[in-house]
C-alpha positions in Angstrom: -17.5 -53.6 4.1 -14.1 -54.6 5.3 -11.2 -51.6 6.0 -8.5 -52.5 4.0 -5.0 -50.6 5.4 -1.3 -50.4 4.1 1.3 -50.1 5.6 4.7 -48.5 4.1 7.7 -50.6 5.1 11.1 -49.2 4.7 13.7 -50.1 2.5 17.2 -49.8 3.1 17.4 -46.2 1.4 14.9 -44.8 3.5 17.2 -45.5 6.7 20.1 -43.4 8.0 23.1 -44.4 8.7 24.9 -42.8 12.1 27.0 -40.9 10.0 24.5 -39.5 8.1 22.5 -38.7 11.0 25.7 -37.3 12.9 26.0 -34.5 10.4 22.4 -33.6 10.5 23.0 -33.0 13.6 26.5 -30.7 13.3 24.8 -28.8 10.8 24.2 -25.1 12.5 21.0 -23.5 11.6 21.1 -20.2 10.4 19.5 -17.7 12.7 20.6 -14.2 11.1 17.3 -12.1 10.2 15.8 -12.2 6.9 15.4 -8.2 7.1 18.7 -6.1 8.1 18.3 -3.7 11.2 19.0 -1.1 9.5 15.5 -1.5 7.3 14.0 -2.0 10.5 14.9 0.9 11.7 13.9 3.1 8.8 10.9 1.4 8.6 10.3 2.0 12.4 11.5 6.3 12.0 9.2 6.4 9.1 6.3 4.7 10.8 7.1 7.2 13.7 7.2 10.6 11.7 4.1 9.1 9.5 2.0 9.3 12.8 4.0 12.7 14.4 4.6 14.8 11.5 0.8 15.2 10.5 -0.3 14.9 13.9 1.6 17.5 14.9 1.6 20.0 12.2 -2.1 20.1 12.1 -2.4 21.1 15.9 1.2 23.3 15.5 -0.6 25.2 12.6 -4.8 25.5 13.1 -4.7 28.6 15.4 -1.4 30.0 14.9 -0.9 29.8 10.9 -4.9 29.3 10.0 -6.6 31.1 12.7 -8.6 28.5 13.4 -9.5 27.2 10.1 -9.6 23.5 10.2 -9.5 22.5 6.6 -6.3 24.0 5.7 -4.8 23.0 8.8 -5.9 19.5 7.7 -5.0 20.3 4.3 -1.4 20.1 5.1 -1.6 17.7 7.5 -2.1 15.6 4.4 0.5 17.3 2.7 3.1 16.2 5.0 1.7 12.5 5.1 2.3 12.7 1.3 5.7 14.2 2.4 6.6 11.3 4.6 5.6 8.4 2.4 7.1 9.9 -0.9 10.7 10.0 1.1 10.1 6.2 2.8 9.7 5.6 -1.4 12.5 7.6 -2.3 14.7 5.7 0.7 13.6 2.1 0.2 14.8 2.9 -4.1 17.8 3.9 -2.8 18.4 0.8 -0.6 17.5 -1.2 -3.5 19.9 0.5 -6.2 22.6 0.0 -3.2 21.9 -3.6 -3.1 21.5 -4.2 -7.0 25.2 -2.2 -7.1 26.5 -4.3 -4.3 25.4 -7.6 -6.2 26.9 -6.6 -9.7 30.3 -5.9 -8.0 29.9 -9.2 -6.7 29.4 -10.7 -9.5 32.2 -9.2 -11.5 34.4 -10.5 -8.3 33.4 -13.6 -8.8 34.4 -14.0 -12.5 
């Protein structure tokens, strides 16, 4: 059997012209970050009081508010996991109705 192989030639459209391929080259690439700071931030406090809050209420509360009992101690740890993720929800809605606002006003500027 014989290998048969094509080749692609270019045509005159497939080129660039040196002023085509000079403002390739001006254009600037766009380096901003595709996520705020400030939602990096929350993200990061959340992520921070998600592993100190529990942590630290169960040992702040087995012997001195439970005397010792582990369960209820754990019990709120829970609890205040719970607490932190339902405000990170309540935070990130926020952001969003912000940002929806923001973009209607926009809009209406626009018109």
């Amino acid at each position: 059997m014989t290998a048969i192989m094509a080749t692609r030639r270019t045509t005159a459209k497939d080129r660039t012209d040196d002023s085509q391929a000079d403002a390739l080259v001006e254009t600037k690439s766009n380096i901003t970050p595709a996520v705020p700071s400030s939602v990096i931030a929350k993200l990061l406090g959340f992520t921070l009081a998600m592993i100190v809050l529990p942590i630290g209420s169960y040992f702040a509360t087995v012997n001195t508010l439970f005397g010792g009992n582990s369960t209820w101690a754990g019990a709120l740890a829970a609890a205040m996991a719970n607490v932190v993720l339902i405000g990170y929800v309540i935070v990130a809605f926020n952001d969003d109705k912000s940002e929806r606002e923001a973009d209607e006003a926009e809009k209406k500027k626009s018109r």
